[in-house]
mmCIF entry with sequence, helices, sheets and N, C-alpha, C, O atoms, coordinates in Angstrom:
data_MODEL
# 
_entry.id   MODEL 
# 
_entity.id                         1 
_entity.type                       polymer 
_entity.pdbx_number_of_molecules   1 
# 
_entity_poly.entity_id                      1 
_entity_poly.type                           'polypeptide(L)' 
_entity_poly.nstd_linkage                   no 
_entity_poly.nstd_monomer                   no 
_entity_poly.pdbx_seq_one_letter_code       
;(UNK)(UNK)(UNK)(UNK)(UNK)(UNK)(UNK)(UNK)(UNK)(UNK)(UNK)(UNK)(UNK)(UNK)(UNK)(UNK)
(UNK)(UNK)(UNK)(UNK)(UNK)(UNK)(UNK)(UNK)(UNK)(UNK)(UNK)(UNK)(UNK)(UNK)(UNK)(UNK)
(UNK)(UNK)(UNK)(UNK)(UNK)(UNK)(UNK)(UNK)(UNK)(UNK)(UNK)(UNK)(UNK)(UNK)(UNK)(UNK)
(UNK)(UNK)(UNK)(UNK)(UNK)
;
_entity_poly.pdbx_seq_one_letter_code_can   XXXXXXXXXXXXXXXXXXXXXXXXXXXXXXXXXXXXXXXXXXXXXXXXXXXXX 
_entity_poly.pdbx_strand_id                 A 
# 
loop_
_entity_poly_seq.entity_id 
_entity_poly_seq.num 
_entity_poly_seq.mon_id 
_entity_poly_seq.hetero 
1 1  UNK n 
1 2  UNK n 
1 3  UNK n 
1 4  UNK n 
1 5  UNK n 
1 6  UNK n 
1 7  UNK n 
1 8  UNK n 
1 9  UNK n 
1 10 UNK n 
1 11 UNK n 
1 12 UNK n 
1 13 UNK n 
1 14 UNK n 
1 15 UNK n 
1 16 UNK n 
1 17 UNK n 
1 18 UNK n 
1 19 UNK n 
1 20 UNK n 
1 21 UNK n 
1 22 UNK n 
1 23 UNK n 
1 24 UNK n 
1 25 UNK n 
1 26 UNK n 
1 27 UNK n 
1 28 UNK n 
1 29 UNK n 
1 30 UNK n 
1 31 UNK n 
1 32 UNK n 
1 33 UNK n 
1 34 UNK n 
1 35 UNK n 
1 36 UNK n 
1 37 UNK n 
1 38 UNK n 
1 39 UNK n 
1 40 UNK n 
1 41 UNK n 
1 42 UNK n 
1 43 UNK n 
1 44 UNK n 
1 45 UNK n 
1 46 UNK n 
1 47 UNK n 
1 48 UNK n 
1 49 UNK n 
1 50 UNK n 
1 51 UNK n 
1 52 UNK n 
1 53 UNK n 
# 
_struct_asym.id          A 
_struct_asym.entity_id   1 
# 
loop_
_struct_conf.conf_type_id 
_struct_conf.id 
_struct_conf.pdbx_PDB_helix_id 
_struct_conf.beg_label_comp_id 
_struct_conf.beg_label_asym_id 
_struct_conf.beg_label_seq_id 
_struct_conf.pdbx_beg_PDB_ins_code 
_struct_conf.end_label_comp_id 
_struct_conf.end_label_asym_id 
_struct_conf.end_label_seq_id 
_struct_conf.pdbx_end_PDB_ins_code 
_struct_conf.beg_auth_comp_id 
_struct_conf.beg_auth_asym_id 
_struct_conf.beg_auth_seq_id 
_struct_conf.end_auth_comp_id 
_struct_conf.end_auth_asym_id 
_struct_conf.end_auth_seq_id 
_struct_conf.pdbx_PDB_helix_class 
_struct_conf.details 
_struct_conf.pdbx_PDB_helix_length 
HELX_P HELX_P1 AA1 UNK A 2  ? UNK A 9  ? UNK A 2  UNK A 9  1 ? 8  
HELX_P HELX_P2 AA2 UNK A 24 ? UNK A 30 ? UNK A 24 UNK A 30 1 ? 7  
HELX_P HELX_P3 AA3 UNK A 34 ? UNK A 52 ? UNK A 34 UNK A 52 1 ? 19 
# 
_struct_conf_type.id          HELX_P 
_struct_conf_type.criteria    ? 
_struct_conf_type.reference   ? 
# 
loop_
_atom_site.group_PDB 
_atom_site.id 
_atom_site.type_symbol 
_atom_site.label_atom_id 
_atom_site.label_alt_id 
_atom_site.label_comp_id 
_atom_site.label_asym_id 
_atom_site.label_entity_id 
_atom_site.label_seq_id 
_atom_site.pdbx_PDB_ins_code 
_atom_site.Cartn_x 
_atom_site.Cartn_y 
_atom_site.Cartn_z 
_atom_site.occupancy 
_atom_site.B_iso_or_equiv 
_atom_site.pdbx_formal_charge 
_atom_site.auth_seq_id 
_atom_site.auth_comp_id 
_atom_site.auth_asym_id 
_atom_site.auth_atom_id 
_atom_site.pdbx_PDB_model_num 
ATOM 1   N N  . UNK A 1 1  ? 95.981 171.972 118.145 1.00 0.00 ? 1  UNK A N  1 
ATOM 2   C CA . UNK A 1 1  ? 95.920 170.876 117.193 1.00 0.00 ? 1  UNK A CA 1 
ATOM 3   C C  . UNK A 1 1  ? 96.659 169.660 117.736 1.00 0.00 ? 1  UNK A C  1 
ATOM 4   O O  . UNK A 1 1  ? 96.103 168.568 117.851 1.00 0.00 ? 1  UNK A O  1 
ATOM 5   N N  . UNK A 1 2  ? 97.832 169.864 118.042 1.00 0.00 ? 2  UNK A N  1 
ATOM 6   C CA . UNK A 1 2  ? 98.591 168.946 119.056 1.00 0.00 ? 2  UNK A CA 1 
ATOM 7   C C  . UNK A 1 2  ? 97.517 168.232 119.865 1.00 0.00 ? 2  UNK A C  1 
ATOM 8   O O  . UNK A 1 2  ? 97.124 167.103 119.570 1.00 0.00 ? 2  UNK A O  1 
ATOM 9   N N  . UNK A 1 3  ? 97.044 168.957 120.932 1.00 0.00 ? 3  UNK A N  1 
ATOM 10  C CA . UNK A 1 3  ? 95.859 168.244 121.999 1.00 0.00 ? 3  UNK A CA 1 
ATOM 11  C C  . UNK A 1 3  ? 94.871 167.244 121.363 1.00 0.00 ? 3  UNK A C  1 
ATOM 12  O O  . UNK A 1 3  ? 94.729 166.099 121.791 1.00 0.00 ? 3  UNK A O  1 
ATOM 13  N N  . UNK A 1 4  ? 94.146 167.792 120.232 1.00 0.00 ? 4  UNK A N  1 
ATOM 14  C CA . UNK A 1 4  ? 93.391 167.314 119.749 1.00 0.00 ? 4  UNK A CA 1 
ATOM 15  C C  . UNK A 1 4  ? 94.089 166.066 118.767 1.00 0.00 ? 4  UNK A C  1 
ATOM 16  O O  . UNK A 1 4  ? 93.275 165.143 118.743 1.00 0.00 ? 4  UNK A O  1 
ATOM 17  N N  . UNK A 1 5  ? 95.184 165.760 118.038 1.00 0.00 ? 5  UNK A N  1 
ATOM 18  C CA . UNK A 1 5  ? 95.840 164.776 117.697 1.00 0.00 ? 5  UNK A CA 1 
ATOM 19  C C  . UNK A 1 5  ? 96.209 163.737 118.520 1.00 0.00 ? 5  UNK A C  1 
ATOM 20  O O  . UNK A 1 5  ? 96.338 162.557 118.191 1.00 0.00 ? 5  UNK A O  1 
ATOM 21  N N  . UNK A 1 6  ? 96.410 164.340 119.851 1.00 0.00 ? 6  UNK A N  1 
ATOM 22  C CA . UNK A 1 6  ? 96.845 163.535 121.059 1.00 0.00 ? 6  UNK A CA 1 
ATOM 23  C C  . UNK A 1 6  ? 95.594 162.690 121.743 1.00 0.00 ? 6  UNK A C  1 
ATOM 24  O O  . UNK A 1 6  ? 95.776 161.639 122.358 1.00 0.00 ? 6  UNK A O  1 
ATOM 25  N N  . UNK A 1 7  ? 94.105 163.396 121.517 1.00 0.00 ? 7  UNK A N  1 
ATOM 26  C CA . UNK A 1 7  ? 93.261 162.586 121.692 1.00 0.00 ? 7  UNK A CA 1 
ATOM 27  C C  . UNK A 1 7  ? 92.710 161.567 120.930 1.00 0.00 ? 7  UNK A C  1 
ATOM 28  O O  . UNK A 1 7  ? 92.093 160.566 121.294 1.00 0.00 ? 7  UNK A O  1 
ATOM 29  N N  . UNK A 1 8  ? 93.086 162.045 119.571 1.00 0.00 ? 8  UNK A N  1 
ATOM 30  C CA . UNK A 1 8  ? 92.723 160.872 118.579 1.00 0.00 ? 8  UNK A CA 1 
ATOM 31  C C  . UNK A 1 8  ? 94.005 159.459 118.333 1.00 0.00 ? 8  UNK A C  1 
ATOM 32  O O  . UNK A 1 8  ? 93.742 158.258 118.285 1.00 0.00 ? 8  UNK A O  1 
ATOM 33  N N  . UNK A 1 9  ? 94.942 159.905 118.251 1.00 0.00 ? 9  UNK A N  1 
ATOM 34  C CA . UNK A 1 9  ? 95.755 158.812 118.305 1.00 0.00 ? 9  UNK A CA 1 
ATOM 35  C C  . UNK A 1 9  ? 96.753 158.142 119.208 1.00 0.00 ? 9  UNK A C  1 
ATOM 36  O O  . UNK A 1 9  ? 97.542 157.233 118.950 1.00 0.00 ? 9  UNK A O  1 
ATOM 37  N N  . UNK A 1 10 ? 96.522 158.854 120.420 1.00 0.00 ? 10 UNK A N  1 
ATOM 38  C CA . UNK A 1 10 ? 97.502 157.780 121.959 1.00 0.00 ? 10 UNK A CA 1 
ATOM 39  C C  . UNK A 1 10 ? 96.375 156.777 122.336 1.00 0.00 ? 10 UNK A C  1 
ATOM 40  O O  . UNK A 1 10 ? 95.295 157.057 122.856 1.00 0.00 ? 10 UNK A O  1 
ATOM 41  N N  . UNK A 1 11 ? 96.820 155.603 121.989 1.00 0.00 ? 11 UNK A N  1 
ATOM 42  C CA . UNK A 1 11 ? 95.854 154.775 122.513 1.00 0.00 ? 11 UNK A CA 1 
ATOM 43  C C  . UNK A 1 11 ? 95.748 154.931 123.873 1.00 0.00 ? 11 UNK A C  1 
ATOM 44  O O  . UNK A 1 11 ? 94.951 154.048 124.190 1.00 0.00 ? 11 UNK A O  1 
ATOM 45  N N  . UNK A 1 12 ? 95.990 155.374 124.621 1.00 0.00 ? 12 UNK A N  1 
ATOM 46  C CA . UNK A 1 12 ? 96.444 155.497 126.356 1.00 0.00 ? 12 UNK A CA 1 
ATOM 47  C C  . UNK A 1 12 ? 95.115 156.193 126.649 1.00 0.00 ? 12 UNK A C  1 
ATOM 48  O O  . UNK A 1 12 ? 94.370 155.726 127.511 1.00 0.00 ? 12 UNK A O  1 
ATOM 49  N N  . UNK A 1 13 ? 94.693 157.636 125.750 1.00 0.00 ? 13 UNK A N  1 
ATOM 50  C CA . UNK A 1 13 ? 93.633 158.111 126.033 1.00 0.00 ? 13 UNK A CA 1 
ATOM 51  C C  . UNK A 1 13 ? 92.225 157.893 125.219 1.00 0.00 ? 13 UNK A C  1 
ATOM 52  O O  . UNK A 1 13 ? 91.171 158.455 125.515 1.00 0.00 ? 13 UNK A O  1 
ATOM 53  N N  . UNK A 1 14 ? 92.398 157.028 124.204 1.00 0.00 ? 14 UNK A N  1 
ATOM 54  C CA . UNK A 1 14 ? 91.034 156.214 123.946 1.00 0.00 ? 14 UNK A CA 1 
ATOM 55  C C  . UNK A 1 14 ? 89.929 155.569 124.556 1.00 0.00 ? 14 UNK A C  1 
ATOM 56  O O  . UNK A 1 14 ? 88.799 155.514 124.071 1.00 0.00 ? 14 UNK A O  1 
ATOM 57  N N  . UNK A 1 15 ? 90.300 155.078 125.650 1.00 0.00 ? 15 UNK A N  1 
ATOM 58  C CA . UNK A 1 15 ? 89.025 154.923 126.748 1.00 0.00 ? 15 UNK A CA 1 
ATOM 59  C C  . UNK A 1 15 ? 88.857 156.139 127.781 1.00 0.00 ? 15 UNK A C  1 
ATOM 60  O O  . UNK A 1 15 ? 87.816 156.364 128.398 1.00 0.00 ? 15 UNK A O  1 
ATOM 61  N N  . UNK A 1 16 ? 89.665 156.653 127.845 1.00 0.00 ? 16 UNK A N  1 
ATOM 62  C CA . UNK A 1 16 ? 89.101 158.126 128.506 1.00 0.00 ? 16 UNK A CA 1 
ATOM 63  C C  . UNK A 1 16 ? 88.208 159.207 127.733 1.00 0.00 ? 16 UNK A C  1 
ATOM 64  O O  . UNK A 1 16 ? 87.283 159.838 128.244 1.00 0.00 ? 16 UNK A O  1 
ATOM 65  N N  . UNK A 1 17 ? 88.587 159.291 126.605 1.00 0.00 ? 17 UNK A N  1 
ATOM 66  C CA . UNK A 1 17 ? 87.788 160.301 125.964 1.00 0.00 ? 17 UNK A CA 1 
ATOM 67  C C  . UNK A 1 17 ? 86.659 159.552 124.627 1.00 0.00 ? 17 UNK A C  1 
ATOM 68  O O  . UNK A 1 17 ? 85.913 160.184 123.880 1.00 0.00 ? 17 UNK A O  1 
ATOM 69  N N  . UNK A 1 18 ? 86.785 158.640 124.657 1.00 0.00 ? 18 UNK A N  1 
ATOM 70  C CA . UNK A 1 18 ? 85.810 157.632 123.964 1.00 0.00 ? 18 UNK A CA 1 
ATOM 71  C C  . UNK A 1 18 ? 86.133 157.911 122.611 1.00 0.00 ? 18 UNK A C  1 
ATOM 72  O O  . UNK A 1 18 ? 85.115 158.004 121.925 1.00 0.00 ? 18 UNK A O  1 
ATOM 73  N N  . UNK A 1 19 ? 87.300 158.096 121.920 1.00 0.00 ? 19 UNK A N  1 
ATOM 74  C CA . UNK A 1 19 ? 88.259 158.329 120.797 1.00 0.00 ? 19 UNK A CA 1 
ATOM 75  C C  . UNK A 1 19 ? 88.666 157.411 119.915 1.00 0.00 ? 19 UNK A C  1 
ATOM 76  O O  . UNK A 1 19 ? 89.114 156.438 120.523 1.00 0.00 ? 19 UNK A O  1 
ATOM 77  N N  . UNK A 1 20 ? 88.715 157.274 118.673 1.00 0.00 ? 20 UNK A N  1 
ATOM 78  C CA . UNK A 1 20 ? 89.870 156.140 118.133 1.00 0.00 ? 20 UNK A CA 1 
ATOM 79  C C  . UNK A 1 20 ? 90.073 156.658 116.672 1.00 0.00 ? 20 UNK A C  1 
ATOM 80  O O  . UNK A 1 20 ? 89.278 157.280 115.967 1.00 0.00 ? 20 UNK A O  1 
ATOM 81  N N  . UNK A 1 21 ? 91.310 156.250 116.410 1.00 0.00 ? 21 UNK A N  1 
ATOM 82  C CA . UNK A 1 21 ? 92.169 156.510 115.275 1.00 0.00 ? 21 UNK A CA 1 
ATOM 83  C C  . UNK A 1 21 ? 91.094 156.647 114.522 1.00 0.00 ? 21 UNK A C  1 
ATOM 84  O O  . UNK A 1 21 ? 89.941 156.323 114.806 1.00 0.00 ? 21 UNK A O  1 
ATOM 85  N N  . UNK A 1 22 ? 91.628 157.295 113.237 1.00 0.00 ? 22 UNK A N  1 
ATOM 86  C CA . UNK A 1 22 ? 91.025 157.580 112.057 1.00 0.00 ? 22 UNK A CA 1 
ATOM 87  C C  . UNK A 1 22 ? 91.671 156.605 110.896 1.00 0.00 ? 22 UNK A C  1 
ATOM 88  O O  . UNK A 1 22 ? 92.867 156.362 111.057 1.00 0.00 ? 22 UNK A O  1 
ATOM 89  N N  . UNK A 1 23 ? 91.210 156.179 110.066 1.00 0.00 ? 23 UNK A N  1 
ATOM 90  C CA . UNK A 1 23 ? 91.971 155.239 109.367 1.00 0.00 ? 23 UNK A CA 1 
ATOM 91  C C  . UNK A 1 23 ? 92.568 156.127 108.047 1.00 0.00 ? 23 UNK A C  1 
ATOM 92  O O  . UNK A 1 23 ? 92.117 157.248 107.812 1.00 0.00 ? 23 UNK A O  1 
ATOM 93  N N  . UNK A 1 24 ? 93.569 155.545 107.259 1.00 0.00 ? 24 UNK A N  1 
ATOM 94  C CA . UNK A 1 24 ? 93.918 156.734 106.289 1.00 0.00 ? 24 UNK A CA 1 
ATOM 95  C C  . UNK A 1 24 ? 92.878 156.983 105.380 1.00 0.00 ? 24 UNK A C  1 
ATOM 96  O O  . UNK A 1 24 ? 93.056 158.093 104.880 1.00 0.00 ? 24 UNK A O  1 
ATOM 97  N N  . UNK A 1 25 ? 91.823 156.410 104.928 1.00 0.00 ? 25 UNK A N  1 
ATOM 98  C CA . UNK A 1 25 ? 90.908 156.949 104.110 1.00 0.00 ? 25 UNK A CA 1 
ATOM 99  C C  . UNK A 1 25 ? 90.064 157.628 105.140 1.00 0.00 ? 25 UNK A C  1 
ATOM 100 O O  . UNK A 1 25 ? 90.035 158.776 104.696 1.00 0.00 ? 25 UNK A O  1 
ATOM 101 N N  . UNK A 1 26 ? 89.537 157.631 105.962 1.00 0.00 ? 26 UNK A N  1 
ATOM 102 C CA . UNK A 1 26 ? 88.823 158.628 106.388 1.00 0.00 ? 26 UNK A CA 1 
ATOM 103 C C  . UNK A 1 26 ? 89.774 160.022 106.341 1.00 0.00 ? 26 UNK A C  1 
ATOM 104 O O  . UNK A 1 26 ? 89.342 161.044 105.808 1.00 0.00 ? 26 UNK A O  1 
ATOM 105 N N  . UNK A 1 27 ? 91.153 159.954 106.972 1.00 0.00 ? 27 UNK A N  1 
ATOM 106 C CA . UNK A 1 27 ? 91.955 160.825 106.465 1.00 0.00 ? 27 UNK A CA 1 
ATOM 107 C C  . UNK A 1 27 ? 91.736 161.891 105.228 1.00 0.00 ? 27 UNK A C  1 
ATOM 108 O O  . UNK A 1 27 ? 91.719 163.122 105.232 1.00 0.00 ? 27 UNK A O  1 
ATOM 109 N N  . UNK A 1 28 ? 91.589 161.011 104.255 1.00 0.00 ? 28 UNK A N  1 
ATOM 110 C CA . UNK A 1 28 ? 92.030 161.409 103.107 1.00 0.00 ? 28 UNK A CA 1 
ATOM 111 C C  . UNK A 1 28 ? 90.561 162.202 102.685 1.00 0.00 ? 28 UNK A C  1 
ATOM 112 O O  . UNK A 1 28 ? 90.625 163.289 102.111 1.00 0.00 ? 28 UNK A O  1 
ATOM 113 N N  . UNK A 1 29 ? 89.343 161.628 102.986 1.00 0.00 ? 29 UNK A N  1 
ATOM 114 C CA . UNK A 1 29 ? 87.783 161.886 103.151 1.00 0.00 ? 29 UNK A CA 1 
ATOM 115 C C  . UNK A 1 29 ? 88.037 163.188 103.814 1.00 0.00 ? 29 UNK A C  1 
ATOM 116 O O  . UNK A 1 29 ? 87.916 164.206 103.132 1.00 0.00 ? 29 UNK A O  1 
ATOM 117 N N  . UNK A 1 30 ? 88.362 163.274 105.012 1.00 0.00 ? 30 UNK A N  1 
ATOM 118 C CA . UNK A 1 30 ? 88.363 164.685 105.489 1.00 0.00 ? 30 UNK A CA 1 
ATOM 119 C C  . UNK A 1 30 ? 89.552 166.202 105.075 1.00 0.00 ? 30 UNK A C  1 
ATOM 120 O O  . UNK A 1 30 ? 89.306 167.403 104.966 1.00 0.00 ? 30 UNK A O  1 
ATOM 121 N N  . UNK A 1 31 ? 90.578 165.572 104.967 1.00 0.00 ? 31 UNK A N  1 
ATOM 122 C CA . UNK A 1 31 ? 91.405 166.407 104.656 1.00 0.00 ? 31 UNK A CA 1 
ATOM 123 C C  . UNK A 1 31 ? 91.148 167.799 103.346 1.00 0.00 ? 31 UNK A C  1 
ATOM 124 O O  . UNK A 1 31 ? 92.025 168.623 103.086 1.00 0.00 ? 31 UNK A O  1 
ATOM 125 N N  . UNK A 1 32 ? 90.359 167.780 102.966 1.00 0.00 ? 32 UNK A N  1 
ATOM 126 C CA . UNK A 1 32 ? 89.922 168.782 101.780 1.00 0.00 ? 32 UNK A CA 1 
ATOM 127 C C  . UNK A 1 32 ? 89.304 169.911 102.690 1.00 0.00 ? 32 UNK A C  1 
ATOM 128 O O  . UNK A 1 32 ? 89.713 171.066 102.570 1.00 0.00 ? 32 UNK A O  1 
ATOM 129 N N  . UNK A 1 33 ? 88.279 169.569 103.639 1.00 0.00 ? 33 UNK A N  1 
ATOM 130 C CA . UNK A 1 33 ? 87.150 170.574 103.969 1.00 0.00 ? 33 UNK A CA 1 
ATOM 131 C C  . UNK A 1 33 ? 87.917 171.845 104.706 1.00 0.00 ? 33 UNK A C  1 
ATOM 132 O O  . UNK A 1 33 ? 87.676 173.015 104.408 1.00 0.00 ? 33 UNK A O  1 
ATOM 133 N N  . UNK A 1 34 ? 88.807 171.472 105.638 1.00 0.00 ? 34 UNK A N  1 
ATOM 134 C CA . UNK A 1 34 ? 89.263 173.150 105.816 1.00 0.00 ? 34 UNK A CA 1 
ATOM 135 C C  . UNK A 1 34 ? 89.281 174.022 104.449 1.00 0.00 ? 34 UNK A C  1 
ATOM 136 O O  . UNK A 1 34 ? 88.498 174.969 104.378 1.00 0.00 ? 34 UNK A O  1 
ATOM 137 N N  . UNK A 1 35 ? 90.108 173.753 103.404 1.00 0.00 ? 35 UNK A N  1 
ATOM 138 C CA . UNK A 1 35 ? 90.330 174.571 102.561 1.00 0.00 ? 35 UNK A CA 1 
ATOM 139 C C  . UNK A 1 35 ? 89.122 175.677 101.831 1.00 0.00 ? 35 UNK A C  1 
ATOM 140 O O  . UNK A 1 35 ? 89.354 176.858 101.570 1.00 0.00 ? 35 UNK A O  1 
ATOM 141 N N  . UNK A 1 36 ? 87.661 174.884 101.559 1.00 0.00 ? 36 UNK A N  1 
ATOM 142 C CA . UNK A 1 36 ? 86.591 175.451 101.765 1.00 0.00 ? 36 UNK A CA 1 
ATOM 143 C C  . UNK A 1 36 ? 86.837 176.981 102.607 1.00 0.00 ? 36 UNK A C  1 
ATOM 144 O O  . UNK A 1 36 ? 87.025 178.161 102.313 1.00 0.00 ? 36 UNK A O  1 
ATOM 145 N N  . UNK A 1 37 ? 86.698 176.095 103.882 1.00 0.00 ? 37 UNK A N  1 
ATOM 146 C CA . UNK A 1 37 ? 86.228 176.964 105.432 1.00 0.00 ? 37 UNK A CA 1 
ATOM 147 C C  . UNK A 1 37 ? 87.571 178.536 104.973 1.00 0.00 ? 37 UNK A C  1 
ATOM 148 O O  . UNK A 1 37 ? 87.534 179.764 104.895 1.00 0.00 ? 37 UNK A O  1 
ATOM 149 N N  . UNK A 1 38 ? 88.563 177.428 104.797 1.00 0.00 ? 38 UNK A N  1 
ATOM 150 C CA . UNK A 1 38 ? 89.963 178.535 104.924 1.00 0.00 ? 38 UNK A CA 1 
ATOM 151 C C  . UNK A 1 38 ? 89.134 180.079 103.716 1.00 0.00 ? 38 UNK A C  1 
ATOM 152 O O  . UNK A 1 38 ? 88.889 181.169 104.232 1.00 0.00 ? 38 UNK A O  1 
ATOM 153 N N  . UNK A 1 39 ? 88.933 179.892 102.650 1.00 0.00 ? 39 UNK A N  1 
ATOM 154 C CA . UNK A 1 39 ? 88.766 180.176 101.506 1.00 0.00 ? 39 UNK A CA 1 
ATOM 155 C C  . UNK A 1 39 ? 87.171 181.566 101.912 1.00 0.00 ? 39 UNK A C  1 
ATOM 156 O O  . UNK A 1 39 ? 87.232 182.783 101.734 1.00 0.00 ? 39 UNK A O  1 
ATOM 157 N N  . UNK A 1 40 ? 86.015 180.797 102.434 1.00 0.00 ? 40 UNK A N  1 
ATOM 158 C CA . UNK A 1 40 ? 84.948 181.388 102.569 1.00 0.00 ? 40 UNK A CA 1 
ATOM 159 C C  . UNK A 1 40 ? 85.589 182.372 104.017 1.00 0.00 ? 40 UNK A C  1 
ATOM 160 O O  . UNK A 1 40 ? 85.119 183.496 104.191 1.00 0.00 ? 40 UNK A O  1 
ATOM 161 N N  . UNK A 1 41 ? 86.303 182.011 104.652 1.00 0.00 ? 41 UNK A N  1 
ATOM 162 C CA . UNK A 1 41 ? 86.953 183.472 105.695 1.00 0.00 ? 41 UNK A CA 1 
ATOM 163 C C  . UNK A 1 41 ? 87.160 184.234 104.870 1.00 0.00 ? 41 UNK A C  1 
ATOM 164 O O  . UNK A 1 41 ? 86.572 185.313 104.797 1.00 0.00 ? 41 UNK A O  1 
ATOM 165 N N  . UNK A 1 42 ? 88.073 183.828 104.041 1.00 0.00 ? 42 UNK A N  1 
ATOM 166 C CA . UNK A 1 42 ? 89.197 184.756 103.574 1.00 0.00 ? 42 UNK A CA 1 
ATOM 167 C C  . UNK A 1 42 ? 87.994 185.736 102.525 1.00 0.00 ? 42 UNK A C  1 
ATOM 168 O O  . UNK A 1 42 ? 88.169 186.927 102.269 1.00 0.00 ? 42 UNK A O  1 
ATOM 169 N N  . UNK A 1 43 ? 87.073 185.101 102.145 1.00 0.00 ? 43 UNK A N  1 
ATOM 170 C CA . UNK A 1 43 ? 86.112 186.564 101.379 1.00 0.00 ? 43 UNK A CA 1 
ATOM 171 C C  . UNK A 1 43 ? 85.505 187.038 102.388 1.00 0.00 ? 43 UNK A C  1 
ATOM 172 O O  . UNK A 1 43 ? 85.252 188.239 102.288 1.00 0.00 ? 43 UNK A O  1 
ATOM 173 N N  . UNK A 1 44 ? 85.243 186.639 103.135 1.00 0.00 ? 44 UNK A N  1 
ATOM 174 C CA . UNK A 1 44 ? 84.359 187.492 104.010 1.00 0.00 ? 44 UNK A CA 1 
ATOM 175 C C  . UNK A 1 44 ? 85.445 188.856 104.405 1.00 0.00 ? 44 UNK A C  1 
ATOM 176 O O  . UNK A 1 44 ? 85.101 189.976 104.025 1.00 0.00 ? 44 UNK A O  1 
ATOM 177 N N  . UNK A 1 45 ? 86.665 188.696 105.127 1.00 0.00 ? 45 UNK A N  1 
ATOM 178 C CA . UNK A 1 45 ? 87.207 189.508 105.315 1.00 0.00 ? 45 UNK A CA 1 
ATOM 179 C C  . UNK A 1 45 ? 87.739 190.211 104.525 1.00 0.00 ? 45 UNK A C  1 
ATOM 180 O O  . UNK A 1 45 ? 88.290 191.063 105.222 1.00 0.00 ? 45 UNK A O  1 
ATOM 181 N N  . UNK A 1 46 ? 87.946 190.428 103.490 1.00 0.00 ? 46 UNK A N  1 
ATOM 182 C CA . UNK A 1 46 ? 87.872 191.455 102.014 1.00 0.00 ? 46 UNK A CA 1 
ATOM 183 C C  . UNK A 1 46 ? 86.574 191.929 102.307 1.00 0.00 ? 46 UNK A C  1 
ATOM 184 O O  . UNK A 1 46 ? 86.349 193.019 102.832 1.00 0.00 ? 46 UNK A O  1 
ATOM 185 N N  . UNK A 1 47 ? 85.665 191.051 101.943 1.00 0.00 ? 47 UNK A N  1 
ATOM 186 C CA . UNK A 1 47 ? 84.123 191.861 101.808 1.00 0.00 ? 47 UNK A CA 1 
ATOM 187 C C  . UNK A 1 47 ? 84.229 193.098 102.964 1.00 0.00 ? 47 UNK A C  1 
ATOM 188 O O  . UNK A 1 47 ? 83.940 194.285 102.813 1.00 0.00 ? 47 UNK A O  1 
ATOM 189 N N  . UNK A 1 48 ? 84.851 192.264 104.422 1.00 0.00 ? 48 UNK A N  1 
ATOM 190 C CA . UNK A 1 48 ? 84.705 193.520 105.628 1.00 0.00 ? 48 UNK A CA 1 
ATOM 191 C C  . UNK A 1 48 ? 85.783 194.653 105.088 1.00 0.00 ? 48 UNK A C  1 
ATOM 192 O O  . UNK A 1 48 ? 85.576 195.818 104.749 1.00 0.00 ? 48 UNK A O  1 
ATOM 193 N N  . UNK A 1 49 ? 86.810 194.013 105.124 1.00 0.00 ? 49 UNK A N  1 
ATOM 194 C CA . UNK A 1 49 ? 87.789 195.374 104.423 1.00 0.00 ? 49 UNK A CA 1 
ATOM 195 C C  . UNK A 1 49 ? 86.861 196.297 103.400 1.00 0.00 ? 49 UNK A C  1 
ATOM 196 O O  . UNK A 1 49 ? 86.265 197.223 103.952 1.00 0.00 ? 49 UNK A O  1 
ATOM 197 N N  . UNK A 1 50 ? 86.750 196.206 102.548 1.00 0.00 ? 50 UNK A N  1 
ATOM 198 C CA . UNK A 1 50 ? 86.306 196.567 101.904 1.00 0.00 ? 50 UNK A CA 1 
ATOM 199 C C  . UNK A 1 50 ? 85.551 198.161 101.693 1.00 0.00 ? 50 UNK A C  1 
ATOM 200 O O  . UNK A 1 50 ? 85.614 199.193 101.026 1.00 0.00 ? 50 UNK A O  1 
ATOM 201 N N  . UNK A 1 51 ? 84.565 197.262 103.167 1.00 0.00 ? 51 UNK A N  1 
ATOM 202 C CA . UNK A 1 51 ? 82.647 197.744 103.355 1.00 0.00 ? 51 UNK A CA 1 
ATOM 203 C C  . UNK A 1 51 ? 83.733 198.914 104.443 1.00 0.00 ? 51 UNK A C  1 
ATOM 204 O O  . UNK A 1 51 ? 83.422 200.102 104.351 1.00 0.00 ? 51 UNK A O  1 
ATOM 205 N N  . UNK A 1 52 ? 84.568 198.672 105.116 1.00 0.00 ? 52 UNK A N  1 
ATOM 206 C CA . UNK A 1 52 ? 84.964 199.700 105.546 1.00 0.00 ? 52 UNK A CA 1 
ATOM 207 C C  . UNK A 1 52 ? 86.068 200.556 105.780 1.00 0.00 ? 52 UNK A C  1 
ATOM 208 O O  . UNK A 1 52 ? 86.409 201.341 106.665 1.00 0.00 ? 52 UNK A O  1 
ATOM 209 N N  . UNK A 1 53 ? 86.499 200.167 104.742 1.00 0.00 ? 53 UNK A N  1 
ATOM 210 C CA . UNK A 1 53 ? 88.066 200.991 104.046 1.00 0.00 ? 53 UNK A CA 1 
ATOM 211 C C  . UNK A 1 53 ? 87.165 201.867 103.245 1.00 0.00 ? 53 UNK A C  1 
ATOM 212 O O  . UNK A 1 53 ? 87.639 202.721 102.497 1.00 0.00 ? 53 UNK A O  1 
# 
């Protein structure tokens, strides 16, 4: 996560990796969707526990 923070906000590597800041509303736009992702793991792996406990 570090690496990937480091590509989005050192301006140093913005023309190398064709990158640029995120502004705080896009921030704020993205910041929800892990929790989804986090959430739909977390049943699946019950469901697997589960199916084979």
């Amino acid at each position: 996560m570090a690496f990937a923070a480091a590509l989005v906000y050192l301006p140093a590597l913005h023309p190398v990796f064709g990158t640029a800041a995120l502004s705080p509303g896009e921030v704020l736009l993205v910041a929800p969707f892990p929790f989804p992702v986090w959430g739909a793991d977390e049943l699946l792996r019950v469901r697997l526990r589960r199916r084979t406990g």
